[in-house]
C-alpha positions in Angstrom: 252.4 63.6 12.0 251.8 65.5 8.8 248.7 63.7 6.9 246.9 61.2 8.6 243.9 59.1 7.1 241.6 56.6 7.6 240.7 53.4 5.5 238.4 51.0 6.6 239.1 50.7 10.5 242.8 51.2 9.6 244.7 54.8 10.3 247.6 55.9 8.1 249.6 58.5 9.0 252.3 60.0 6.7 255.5 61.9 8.2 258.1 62.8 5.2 259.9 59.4 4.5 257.8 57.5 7.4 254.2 55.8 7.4 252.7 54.8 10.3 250.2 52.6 10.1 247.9 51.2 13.0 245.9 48.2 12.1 242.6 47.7 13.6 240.8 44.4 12.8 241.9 42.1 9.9 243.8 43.7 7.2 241.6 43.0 3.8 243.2 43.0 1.0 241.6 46.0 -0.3 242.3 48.0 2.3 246.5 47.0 2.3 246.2 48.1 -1.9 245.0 51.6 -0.4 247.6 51.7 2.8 250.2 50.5 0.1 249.5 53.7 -2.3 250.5 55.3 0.8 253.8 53.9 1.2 254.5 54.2 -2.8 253.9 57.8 -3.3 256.1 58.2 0.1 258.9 56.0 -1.6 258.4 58.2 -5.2 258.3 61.4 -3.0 261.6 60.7 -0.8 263.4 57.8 -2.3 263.4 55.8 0.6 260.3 54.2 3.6 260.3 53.7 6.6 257.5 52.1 7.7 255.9 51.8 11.7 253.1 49.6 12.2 251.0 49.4 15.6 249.8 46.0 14.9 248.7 45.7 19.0 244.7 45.3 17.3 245.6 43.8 14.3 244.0 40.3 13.1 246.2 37.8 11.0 245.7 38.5 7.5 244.2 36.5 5.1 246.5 34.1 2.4 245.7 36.3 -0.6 246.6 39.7 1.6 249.6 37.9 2.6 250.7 36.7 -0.5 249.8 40.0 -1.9 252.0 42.0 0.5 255.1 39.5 -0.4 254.4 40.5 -3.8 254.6 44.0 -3.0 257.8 44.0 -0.8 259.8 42.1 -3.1 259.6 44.5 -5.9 260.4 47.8 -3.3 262.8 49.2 -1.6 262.0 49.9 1.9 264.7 51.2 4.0 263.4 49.8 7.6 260.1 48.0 9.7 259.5 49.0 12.9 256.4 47.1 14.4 255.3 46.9 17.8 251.8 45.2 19.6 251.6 42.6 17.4 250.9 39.2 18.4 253.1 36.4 18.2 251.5 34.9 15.2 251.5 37.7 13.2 255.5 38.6 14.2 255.7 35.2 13.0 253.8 35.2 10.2 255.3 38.6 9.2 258.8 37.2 9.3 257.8 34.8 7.0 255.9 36.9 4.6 258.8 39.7 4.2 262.0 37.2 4.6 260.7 35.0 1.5 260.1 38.5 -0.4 263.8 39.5 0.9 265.0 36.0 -1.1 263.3 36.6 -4.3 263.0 40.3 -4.0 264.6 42.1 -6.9 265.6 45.0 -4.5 267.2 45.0 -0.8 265.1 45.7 2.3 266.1 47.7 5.2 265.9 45.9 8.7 262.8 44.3 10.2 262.4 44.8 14.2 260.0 44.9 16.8 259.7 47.4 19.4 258.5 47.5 22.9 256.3 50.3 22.1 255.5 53.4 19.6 258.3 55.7 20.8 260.6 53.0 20.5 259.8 52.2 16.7 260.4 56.2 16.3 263.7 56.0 17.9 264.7 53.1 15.6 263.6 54.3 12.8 265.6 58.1 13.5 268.5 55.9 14.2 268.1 54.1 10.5 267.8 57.3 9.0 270.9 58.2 10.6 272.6 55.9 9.8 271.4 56.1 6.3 272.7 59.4 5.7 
């Protein structure tokens, strides 16, 4: 991975037209604003984001980051989500969050899937871009 960086307990880490993020704790809303610069310059910089996130120490999000993140996602394009480790509340929750943004979203997103593991969210995500063109 070309650039990688921390914010708060988070790590980014930017590959051409893919972020992976690994969450460690509760996402705060302050720190999603800074991981979501990330995925905006990415999408500026490539047209298109993937986006991998190792949520296997991630804490549910609070309402305002959730809402926030809905907010985000339905005004983007993202061409895929790969997750893996995450609970089953925050699949859960995540399904909700990005499926209501996919309703009301004034652009399409890509496919949403969990993986058993990080080199499986790769694979899918280099199968995407294939397919992609």
């Amino acid at each position: 991975m070309a650039n990688e960086e921390s914010i708060g307990s988070h790590r980014v880490l930017v590959d051409g037209d893919t972020v992976l993020t690994r969450y460690v704790g509760v996402p705060e809303l302050v720190h999603l604003r800074e991981i979501h610069q990330h995925f905006d310059r990415v999408l500026v910089e490539h047209g298109r984001l993937f986006i991998i996130n190792d949520m296997s120490h991630s804490g549910v999000p609070p309402t305002e980051a959730r809402r926030w993140i809905a907010d985000w996602a339905r005004t983007r394009r993202v061409s895929g989500i790969a997750n893996f480790g995450a609970s089953l509340p925050i699949r859960m929750l995540q399904s909700l969050v990005l499926n209501a943004a996919r309703l009301v979203g004034s652009h399409p997103m890509g496919n949403i899937v969990n993986t058993a593991g990080e080199a499986e969210a790769f694979a899918w995500v280099a199968a995407q871009r294939r397919l992609l063109g």
